[in-house]
C-alpha positions, -999 to +999 in steps of 0.1 A: +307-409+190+289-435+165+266-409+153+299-381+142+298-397+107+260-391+100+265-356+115+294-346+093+278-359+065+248-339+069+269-304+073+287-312+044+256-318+021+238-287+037+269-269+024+271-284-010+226-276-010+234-241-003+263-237-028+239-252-053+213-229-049+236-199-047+247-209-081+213-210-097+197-177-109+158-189-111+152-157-126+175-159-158+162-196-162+120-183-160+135-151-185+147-178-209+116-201-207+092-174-211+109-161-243+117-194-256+075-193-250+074-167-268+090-171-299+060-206-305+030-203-328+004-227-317-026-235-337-055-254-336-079-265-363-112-279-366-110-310-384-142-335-366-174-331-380-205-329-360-213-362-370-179-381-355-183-355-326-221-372-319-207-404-325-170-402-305-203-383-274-222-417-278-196-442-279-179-425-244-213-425-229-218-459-237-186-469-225-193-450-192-229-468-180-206-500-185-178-492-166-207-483-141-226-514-141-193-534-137-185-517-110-217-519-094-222-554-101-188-559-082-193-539-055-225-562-048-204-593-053-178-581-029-207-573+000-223-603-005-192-625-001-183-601+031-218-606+046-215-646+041-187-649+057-195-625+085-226-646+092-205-681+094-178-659+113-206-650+137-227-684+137-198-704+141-191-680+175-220-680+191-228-720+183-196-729+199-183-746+162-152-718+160 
């Protein structure tokens, strides 16, 4: 009878979940967002030249094959270090030193 607690608990919240959604007209609420949409003007202008656009295109690129390199470069580190210490891992097995 330990678990009759638990049990009751979860009727009572199944109820309370059902009343809940019962309330809730999901409907009315997407009526009201979509006019509350409607009723918005939004307007976007041109304000970059081409020249900040080429610039803003360089700098990202340049910012990309760094983020590349460094994650390259420690990708290598990390497979060396793994390599190293599988090869003393191993050595030290199979020359009786581990």
């Amino acid at each position: 009878m330990s678990g009759f607690g638990a049990l009751d608990f979860m009727n009572k919240t199944l109820k309370n979940n059902r009343g809940l959604i019962k309330k809730i007209n999901v409907f009315d609420r997407m009526k009201l967002y979509n006019s509350a949409l409607r009723n918005t003007n939004v307007s976007f202008k041109k304000t970059s030249s081409k020249e900040s656009l080429e610039k803003f295109r360089a700098q990202t690129l340049a910012d990309n094959k760094k983020d590349t390199f460094i994650k390259i470069f420690k990708l290598i580190g990390v497979l060396m270090l793994l390599f190293v210490g599988l090869g003393i891992l191993i050595g030290g097995v199979f020359l009786g030193k581990g």
